[in-house]
N, C-alpha and C positions, 0 to 999 in steps of 0.2 A: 377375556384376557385383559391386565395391567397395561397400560401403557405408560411411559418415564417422559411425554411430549407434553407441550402446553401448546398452544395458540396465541400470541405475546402482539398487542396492538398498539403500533406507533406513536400513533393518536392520545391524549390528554386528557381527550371528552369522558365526562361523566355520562354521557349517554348509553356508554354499552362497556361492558367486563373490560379492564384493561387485558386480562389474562382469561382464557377458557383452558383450564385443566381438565384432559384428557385420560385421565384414570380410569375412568368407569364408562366404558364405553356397550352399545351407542350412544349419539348423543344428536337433538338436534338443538338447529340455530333458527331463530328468524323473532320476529316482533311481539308473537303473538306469550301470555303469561304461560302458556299451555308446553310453551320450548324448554328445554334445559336450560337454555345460557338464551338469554332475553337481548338484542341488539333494538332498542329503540331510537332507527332510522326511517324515517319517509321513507327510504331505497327499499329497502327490504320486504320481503313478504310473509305473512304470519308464521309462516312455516316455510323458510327459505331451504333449508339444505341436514343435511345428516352425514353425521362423523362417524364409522364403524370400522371394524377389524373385519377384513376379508382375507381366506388366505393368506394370517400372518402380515397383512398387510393396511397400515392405516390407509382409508378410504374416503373419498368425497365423493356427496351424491346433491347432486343441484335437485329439490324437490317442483317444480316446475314453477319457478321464480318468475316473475316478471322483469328484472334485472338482471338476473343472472347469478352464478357463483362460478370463482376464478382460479384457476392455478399457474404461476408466474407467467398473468395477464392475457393465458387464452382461456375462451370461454367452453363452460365444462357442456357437451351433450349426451353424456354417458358418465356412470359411477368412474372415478380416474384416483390413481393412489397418488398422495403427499407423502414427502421424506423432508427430513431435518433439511433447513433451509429455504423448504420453499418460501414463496409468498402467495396469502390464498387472502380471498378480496370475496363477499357476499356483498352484490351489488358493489357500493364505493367504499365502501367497510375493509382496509386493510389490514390482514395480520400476517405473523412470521411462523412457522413452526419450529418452536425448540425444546432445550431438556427442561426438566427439573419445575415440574407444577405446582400454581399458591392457588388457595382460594379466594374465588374473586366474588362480585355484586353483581345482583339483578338490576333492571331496569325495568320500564313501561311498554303498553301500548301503543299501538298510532295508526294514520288509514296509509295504503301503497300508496306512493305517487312515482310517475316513471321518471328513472333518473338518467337524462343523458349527459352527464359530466364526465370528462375522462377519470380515469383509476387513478389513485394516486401512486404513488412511486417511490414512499421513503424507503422501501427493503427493497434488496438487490434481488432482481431477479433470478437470477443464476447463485443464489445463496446456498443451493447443495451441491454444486459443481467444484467450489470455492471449496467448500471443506471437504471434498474429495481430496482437492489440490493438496490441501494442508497435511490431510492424513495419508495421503497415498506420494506423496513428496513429486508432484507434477510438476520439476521446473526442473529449468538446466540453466547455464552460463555462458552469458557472455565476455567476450573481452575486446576493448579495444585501446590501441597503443598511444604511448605518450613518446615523445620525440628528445631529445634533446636540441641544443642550439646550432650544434654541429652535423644533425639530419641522422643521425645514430638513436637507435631506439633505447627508452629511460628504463619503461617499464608500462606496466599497463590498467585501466579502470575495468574491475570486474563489474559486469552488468547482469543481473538474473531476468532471466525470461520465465513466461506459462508455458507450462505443457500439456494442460488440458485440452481434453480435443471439444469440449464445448465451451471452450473461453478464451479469449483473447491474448495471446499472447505479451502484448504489452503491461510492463510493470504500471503504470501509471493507471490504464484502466483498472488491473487486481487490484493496485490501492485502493480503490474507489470503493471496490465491492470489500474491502477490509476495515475499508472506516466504519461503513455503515454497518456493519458484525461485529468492532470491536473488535478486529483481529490483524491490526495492521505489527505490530510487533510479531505475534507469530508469523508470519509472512516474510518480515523481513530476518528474523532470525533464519526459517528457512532459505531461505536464496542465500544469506552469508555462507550459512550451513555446506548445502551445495556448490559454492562457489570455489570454497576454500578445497572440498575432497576434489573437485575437478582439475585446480592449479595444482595441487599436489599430484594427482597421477601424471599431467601433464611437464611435469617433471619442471617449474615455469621458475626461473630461481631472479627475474629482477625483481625490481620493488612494486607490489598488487593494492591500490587505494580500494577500498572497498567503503559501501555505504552503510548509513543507519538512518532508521527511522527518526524520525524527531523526538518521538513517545520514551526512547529507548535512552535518550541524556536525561529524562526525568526520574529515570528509575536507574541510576549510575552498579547500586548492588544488582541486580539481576544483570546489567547489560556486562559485566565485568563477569559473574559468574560462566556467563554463555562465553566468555572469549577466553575467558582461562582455562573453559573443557577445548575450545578448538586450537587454543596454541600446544595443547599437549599433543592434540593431534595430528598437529602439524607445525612442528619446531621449527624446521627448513624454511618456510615462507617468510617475506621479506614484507611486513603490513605496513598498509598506511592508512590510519581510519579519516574518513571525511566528515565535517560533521558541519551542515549548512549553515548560512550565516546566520539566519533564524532562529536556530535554536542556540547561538550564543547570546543568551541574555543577562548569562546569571555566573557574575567573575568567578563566586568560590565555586559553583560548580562546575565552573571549567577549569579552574585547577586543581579540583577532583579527577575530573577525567583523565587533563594531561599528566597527573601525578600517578592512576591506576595504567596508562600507557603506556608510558615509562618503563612501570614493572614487568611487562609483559613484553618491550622489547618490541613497541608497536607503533610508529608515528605517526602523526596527527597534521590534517590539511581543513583549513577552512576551504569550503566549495562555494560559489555561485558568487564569491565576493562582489559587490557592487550589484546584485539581484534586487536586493533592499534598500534599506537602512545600514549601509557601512558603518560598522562598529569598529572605529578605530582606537577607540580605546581599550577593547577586549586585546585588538593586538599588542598593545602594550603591557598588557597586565599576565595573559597568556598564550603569548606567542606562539603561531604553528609553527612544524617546519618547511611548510608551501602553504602557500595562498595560489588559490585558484579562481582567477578573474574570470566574471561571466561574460558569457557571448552576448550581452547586450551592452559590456564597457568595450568588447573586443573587436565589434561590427562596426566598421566604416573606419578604422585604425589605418587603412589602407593608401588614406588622402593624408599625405606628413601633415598638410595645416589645416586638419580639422580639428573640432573641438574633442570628439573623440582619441583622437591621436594626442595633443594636447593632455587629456586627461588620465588617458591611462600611462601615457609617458611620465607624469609626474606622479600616480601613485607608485608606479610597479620602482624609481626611484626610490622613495617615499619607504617601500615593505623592504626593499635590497638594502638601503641603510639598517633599520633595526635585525639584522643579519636572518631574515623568512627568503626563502626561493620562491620565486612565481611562477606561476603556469595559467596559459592563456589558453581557455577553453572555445569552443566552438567555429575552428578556423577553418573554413570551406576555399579557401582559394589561397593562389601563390602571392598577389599582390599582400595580401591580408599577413601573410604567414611572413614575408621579405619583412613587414613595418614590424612587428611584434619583433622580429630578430634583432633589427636595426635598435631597437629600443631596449637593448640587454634583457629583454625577458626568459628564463631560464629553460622553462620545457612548455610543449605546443602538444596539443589535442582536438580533434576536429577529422571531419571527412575527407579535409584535403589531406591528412597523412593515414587515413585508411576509416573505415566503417566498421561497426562492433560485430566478431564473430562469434563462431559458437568455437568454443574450448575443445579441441580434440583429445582426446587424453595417448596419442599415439603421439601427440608433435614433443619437440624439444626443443628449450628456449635458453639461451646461455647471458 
């Protein structure tokens, strides 16, 4: 049988195949010239391990190694099948399994020596779980509310969660395993995806800040494409894109974005302001309509004569003059929440005015 899999290694070395295409199976691996696909490592053993189709099923067989052979990083005692994604490791030798096969180079000889170093770890382990995620759309929504000055709720930040039952829930971790795949835009196009049909059933009509990946203002046609299939889909919603202060580097292309926003009837918040490098010039050139000060200008706001307080008191002035609204992120307590008021800032977000839920699609929000 064909297989459409390659074996793809992280690794640089001219020591061993970057890529072992999987076409013509079986196949084995290890040091010796007598292998298919030749890895010339000390780890490894002449004849380390064997790739074949078993019921329909690619398969790894560790040939009784002296180091070992791996699949994401438990060690194999029996033939065990690989699927797109994993990470499979002969001895400290790490590869990925994916589509679409090149042909690759041989290499050498050499004597075993035992290797006790740990595995290394550039592929995600959970790399078929992840594209489960993506193709089986395993995530749902969170939401948690923004305040006004007056204690009346503004509107809300939609937050995407995993629903994979062998992965972590937390966005932050799925990035992780999305950078390292090259699939951090799909991911976040998903969660947007989901986020948006959940506030629509949810019937959710204040204003919804939603995120982007950073990858996604480099590529302004596709990111504009995706938002102009989900505003048809949902005309009703009240958007506000966020787009961190990091990824504004580059004027004209932010008055690309906020000029494709515009059209679409979609506002635009700088997030995490004062995270970095405040770019205060980008505000001048393309001004959002909220700036969203980060919980590291907003923590200890709480002492009137700190420097803190001091400091965000005369930005959040400073953005209210060129006519942007502020919102003071990550406000955990009442003292905290009193200063940020006292100091005109516009709308508050934080656990002191609630923690992010999951979207019901039965509630109703006015």
């Amino acid at each position: 049988m064909d297989s459409h899999y390659y074996l793809e290694s992280f690794s640089r070395s001219m020591d061993f195949p970057q890529q072992i295409p999987l076409h013509a199976l079986p196949i084995t691996v290890g040091r010796s010239t007598d292998c298919d696909f030749v890895i010339n490592n000390s780890a490894l053993s002449r004849r380390h391990a064997r790739i074949e189709w078993h019921n329909d099923t690619l398969t790894l067989t560790d040939l009784g190694s002296t180091n070992g052979s791996f699949i994401n990083h438990q060690r194999l005692t029996e033939s065990a099948p690989i699927h797109n994604g994993d990470v499979v490791h002969f001895a400290g030798v790490e590869y990925c399994l994916k589509h679409a096969p090149k042909i690759v180079d041989d290499s050498a000889d050499d004597r075993t020596r035992i290797n006790h170093r740990a595995l290394t770890s550039n592929y995600p382990i959970r790399g078929r779980e992840f594209l489960e995620l993506l193709e089986q759309g395993c995530v749902t929504s969170y939401q948690q509310c923004i305040m006004d000055r007056n204690g009346d709720l503004y509107g809300y930040e939609l937050l995407g969660r995993g629903r994979h039952p062998n992965l972590n829930e937390n966005p932050f971790e799925l990035f992780m395993i999305a950078e390292q795949m090259s699939k951090e835009v799909e991911l976040s196009e998903l969660l947007r995806q989901r986020s948006f049909a959940m506030a629509s059933a949810a019937n959710i009509n204040t204003p919804l800040f939603f995120n982007c990946h950073p990858l996604e203002c480099q590529a302004p046609e596709k990111l504009f494409s995706g938002l102009q299939h989900l505003r048809r889909c949902y005309p009703d919603l009240r958007l506000i894109f966020e787009v961190h202060e990091t990824a504004v580097t580059d004027i004209k292309l932010m008055k690309r974005i906020r000029a494709g926003l515009n059209d679409l009837n979609i506002g635009l918040a700088y997030d995490d302001f004062g995270a970095g490098q405040t770019r205060l010039l980008e505000l001048a050139e393309v001004p959002p309509d909220i700036l969203k000060f980060d919980i590291c200008l907003v923590k200890g706001v709480g002492a009137k004569d700190s420097a803190h307080n001091r400091l965000l008191s005369s930005l959040n002035t400073l953005v209210q003059d060129m006519g942007i609204a502020t919102l003071a992120e990550g406000i955990e307590n009442k003292e905290v929440a009193d200063a940020c008021i006292a100091m005109g800032i516009d709308y508050f977000q934080g656990f002191y005015f609630g923690r992010p839920a999951e979207i019901h699609v039965d509630q109703l929000r006015t």
